[in-house]
matplotlib code that plots the C-alpha trace (Angstrom):
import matplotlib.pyplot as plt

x = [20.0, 21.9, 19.0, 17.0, 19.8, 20.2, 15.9, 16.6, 19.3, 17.2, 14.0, 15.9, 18.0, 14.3, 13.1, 16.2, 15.6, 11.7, 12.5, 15.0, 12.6, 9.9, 12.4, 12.9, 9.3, 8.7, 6.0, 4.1, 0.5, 0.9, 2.2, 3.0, 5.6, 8.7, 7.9, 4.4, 6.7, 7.7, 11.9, 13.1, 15.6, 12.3, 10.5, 10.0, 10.6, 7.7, 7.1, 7.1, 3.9, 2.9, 0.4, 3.3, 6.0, 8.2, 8.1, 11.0, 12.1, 15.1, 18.2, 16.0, 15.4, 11.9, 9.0, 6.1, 5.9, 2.7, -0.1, -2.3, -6.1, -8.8, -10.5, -13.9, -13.0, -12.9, -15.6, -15.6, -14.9, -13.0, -10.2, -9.5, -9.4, -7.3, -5.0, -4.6, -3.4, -0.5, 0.5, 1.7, -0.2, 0.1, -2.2, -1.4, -0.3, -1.7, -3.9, -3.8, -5.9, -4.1, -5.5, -2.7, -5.1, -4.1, -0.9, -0.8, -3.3, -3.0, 0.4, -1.6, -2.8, 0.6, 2.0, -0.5, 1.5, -1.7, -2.9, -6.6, -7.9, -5.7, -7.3, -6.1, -5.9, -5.9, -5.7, -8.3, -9.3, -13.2, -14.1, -10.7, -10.3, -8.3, -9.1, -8.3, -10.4, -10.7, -10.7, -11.3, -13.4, -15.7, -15.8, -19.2, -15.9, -14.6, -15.1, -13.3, -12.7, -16.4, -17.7, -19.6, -19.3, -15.2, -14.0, -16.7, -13.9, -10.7, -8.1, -5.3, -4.5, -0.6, 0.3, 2.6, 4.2, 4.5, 7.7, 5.3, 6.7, 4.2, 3.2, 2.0, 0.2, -1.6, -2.5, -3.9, -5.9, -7.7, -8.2, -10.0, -12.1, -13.4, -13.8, -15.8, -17.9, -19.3, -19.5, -21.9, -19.1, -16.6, -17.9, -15.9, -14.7, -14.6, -12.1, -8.4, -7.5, -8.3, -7.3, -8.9, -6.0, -6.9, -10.4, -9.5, -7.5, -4.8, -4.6, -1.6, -1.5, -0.7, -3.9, -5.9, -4.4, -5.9, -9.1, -9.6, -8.3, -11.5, -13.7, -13.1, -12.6, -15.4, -17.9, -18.6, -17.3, -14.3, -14.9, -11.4, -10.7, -9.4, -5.9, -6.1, -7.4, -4.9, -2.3, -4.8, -5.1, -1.5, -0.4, -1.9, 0.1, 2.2, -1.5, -2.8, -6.9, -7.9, -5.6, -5.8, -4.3, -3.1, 1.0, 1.3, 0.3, 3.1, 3.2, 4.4, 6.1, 9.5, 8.9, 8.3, 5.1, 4.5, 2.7, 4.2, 4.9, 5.1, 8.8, 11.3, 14.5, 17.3, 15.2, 17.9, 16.6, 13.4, 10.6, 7.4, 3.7, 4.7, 7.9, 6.9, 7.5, 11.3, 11.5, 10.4, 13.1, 15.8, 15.8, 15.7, 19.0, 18.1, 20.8, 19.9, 19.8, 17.3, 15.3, 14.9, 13.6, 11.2, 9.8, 9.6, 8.5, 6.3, 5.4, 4.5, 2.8, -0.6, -1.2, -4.8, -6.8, -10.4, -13.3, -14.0, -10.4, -10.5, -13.5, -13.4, -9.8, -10.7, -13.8, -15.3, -14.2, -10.9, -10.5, -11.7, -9.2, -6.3, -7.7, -7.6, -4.4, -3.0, -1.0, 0.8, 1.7, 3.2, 5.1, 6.7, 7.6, 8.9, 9.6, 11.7, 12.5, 13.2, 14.7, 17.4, 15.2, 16.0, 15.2, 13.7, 11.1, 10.3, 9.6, 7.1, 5.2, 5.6, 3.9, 0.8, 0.9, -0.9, 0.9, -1.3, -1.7, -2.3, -3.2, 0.1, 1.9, 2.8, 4.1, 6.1, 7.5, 8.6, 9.8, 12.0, 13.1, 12.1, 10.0, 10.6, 7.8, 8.1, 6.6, 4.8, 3.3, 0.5, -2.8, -4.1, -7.4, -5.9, -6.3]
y = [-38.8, -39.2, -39.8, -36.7, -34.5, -36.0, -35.5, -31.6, -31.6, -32.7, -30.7, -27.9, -28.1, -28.7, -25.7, -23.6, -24.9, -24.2, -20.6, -19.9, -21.5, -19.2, -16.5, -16.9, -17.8, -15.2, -12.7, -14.8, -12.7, -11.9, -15.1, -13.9, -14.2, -12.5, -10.0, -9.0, -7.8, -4.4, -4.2, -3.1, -0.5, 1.3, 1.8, 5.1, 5.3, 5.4, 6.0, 2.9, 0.8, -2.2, -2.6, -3.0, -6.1, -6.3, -9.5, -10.4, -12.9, -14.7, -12.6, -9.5, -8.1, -8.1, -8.1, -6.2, -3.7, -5.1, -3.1, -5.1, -4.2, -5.7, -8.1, -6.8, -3.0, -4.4, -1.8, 0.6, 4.3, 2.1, 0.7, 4.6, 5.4, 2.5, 3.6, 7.4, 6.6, 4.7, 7.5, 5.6, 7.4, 11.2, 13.2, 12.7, 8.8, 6.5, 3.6, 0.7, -2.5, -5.0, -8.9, -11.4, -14.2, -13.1, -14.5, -17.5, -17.0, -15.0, -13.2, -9.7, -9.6, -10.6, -7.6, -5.7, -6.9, -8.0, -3.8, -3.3, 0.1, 3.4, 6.1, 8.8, 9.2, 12.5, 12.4, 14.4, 15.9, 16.0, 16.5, 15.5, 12.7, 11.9, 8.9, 8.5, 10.0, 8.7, 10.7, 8.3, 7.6, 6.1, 9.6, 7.7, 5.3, 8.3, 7.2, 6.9, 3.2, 2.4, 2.3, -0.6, -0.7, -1.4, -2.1, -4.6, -7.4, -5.6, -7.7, -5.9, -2.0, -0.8, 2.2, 4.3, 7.9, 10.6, 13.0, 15.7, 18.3, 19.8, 23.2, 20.3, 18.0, 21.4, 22.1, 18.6, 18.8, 22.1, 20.5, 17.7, 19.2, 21.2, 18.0, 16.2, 19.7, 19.2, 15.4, 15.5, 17.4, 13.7, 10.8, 7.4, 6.5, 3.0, 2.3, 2.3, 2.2, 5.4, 8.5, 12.1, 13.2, 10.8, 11.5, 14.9, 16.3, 17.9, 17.2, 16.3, 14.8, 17.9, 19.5, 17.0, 18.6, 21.9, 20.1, 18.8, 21.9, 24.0, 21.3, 21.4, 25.4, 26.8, 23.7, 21.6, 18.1, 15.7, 12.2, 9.7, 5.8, 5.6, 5.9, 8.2, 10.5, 10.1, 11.0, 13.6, 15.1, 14.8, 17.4, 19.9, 19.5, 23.2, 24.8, 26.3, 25.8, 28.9, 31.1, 28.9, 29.8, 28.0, 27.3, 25.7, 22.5, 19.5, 16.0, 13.4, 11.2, 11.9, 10.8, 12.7, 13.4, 12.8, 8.9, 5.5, 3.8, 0.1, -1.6, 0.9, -1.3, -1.6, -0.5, 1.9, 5.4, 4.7, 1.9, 1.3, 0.1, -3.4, -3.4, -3.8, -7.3, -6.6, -3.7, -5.7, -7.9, -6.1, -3.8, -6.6, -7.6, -10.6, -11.1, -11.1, -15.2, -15.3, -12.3, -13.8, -17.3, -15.6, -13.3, -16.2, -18.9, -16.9, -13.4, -13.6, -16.5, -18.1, -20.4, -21.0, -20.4, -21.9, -19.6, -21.8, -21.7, -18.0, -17.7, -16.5, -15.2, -12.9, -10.7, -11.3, -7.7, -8.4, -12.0, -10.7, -8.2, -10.2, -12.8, -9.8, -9.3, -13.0, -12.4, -9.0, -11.0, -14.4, -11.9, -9.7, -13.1, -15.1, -12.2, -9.8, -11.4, -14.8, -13.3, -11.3, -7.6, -6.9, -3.0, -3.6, -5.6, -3.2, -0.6, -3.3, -3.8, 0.1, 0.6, -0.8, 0.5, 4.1, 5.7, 5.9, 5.4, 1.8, 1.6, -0.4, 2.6, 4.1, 0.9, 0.7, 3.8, 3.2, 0.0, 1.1, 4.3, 6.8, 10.4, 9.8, 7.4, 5.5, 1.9, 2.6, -0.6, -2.6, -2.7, -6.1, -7.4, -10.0, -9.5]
z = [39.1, 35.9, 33.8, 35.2, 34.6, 30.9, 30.6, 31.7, 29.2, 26.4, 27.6, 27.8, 24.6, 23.0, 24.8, 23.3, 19.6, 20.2, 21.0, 18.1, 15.8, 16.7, 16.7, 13.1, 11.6, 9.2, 10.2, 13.0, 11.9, 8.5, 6.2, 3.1, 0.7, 0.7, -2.4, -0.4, 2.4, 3.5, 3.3, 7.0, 5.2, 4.2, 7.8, 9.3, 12.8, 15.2, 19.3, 21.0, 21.5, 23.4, 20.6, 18.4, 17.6, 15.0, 13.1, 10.1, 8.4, 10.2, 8.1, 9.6, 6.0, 5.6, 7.4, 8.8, 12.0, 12.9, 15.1, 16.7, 17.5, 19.4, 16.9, 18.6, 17.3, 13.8, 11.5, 14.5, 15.8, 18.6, 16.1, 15.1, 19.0, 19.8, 16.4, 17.3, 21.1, 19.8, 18.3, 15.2, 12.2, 11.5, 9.5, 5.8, 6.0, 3.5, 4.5, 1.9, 2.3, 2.1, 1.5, 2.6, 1.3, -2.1, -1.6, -3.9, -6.1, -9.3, -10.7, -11.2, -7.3, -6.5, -9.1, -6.7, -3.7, -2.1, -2.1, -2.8, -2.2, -0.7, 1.5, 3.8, 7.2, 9.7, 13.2, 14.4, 18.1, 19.5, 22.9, 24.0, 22.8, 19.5, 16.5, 13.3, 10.5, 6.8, 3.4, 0.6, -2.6, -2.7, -0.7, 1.7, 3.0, 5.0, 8.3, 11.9, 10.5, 10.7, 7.2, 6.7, 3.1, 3.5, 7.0, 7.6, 6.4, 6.3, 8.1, 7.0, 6.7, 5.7, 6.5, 4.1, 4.9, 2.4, 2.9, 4.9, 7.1, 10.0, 7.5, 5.1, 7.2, 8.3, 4.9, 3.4, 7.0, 5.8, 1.9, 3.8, 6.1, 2.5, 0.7, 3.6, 3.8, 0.3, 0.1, -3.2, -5.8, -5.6, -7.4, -7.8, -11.1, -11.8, -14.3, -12.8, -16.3, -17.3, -14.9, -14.9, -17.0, -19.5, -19.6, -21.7, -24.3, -23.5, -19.9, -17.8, -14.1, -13.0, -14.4, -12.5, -8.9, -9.8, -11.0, -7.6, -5.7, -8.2, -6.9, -3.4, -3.5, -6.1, -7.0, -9.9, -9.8, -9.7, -10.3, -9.1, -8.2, -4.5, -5.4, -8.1, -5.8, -2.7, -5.5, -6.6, -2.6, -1.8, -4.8, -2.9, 0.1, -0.4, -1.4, 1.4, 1.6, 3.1, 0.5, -2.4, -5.6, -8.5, -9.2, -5.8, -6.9, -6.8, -7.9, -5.5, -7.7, -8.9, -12.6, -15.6, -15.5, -12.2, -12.9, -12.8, -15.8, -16.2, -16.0, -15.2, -17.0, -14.3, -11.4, -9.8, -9.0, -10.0, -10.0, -12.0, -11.8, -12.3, -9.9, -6.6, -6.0, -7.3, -5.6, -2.6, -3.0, -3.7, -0.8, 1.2, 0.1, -2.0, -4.5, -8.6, -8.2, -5.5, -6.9, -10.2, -9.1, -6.8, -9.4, -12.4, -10.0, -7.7, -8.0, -11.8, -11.7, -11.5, -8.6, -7.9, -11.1, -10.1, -9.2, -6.5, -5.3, -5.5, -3.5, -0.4, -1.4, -4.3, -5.0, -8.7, -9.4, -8.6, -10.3, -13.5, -13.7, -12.7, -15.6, -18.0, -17.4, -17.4, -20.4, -19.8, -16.6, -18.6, -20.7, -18.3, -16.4, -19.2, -21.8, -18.8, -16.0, -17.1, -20.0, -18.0, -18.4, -21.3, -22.2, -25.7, -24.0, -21.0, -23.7, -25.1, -21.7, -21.3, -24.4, -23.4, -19.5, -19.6, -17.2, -13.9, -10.0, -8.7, -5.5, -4.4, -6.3, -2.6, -1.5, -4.7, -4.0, -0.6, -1.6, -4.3, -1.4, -3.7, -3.3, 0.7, 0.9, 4.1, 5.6, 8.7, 10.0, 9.4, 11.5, 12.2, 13.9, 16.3, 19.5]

ax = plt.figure().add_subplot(projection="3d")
ax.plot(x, y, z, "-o")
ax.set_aspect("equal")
plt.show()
């Protein structure tokens, strides 16, 4: 008798540490590294969902709100039906691709925080019954979630809230329904580089908001990478479609002129193009000791370097611009962080950053807890 009730001790202390253990794993479906992950302080709150659990690392900091869909919806109208009846996303929310199998490979897709392509997503009613609806350029990706040419191997959508009241929401609803009328007049532009504004003389990222609002209102033609133009789309979120005029238009990021720049030195109140990671990081409590050797020994730095590591992991399009940009990323790793940020050298880096819209710049954003940018959750294809 003894030794059964020393067996149901042991079982059941093994049983105990089993369950706190998988309390604590950090993000049970999506296995990223801490930088990639969305800081708790920065979630919106949400209706309740049995589609839904909540999965952090164990000091609670970080993590993802994670939505999980049917695996068998994956690439169809279903996943936007199954989406919209959560009642999770509202019209206006930002999709962003996001590729956890980036994780660990090269310093710019982590810079990127794993983000490959933004979209936007309405809620929309048909014959009683409600799904989710895609604007996005390519403008042929717009889709209830089915678009071949994108969702086919999406594994991962974040979703990212703009600071949208209902009068808003109604309003960017109306601008799509006129974009998605007249499909032909938005072209994608290839080069993330280079934005409309920079495509001119003379233009500012304001200018490119009443561009797009001409477009979709008179004709002619407007020409955007995917998340040049959800910036584009959400400046028009106080213009109202059916009475458009110009002067209502509105940038939605609280920076000079309305773009991200590259290192914003000191990070607090604002946040750059390259600062996601550290933003990341920083919300989530992580002190400047544990920040720094996360950024020098793992954010800014490249892991796998091999095209036939990266395959499988990286499209070609994707590895050759995070080889292009191998060296900005040794600098800002060696020359800022490592160095202790120096401003003189974030002016350097900024200097060669044209001041732009990455598709991770919404993430950023909410990251840092600026503009009113919000984490949603994240849609996954695992059930």
């Amino acid at each position: 008798m003894k030794k059964n009730k020393n067996k149901k001790i042991i079982i059941s202390t093994f049983l105990l540490f089993v369950f706190t253990l998988s309390a604590e794993i950090s993000t049970r479906s999506l296995k990223v590294s801490e930088y990639m992950m969305a800081p708790v302080s920065t979630w919106a709150d949400v209706p309740e969902s049995s589609l839904v659990t909540k999965e952090t690392t164990a000091s609670g900091e970080l993590g993802f709100r994670v939505v999980h869909l049917k695996r068998s919806t994956q690439a169809s109208k279903q996943a936007a039906v199954d989406l919209a009846a959560t009642g999770i996303v509202q019209s206006g929310d930002i999709f962003l691709s996001f590729r956890p199998e980036w994780d660990g490979t090269l310093a710019y897709a982590h810079m990127q925080l794993g983000v490959s392509h933004a979209a936007l997503a309405f809620v929309v009613e048909q014959g009683g019954s409600k799904f989710i609806h895609t604007l996005e350029t390519p403008i042929n990706y717009s889709s209830p979630m089915n678009s071949s040419h994108h969702y086919g191997d999406l594994n991962a959508i974040h979703v990212i809230r703009p600071n949208l009241n209902n009068e808003q929401r109604a309003n960017l609803s109306g601008w799509a329904k006129k974009i998605l009328a007249n499909p032909g007049r938005f072209g994608f532009f290839t080069d993330y580089a280079t934005p409309w504004y920079k495509r001119g003389a003379n233009r500012t990222p304001l200018d490119q908001i009443k561009e797009l609002a001409k477009v979709a209102t008179s004709g002619g033609s407007f020409s955007a990478y995917c998340s040049e133009f959800v910036w584009t789309f959400l400046g028009l979120r106080d213009c109202n479609p059916a009475s458009y005029a110009p002067g209502c238009e509105k940038v939605i990021f609280g920076t000079q002129n309305g773009a991200l720049t590259g290192l914003v030195p000191g990070l607090a109140g604002n946040a750059g193009l390259i600062q996601g990671p550290e933003a990341a990081l920083v919300s989530g409590g992580k002190n400047e000791t544990e920040k720094k050797q996360l950024l020098t020994q793992s954010a800014f730095v490249d892991i796998l370097t091999s095209p036939d590591q990266l395959a499988g992991r990286m499209s070609s399009g994707h590895r050759a611009v995070a080889e292009a940009n191998s060296d900005l990323m040794k600098f800002i790793n060696q020359g800022y962080y490592a160095g202790g940020e120096p401003a003189e050298v974030a002016a350097k880096i900024n200097s060669g950053v044209t001041d732009n819209f990455s598709p991770t710049s919404f993430m950023i954003r909410s990251n840092a807890k600026l503009d009113g940018f919000k984490y949603v959750g994240t849609v996954v294809f695992d059930r």
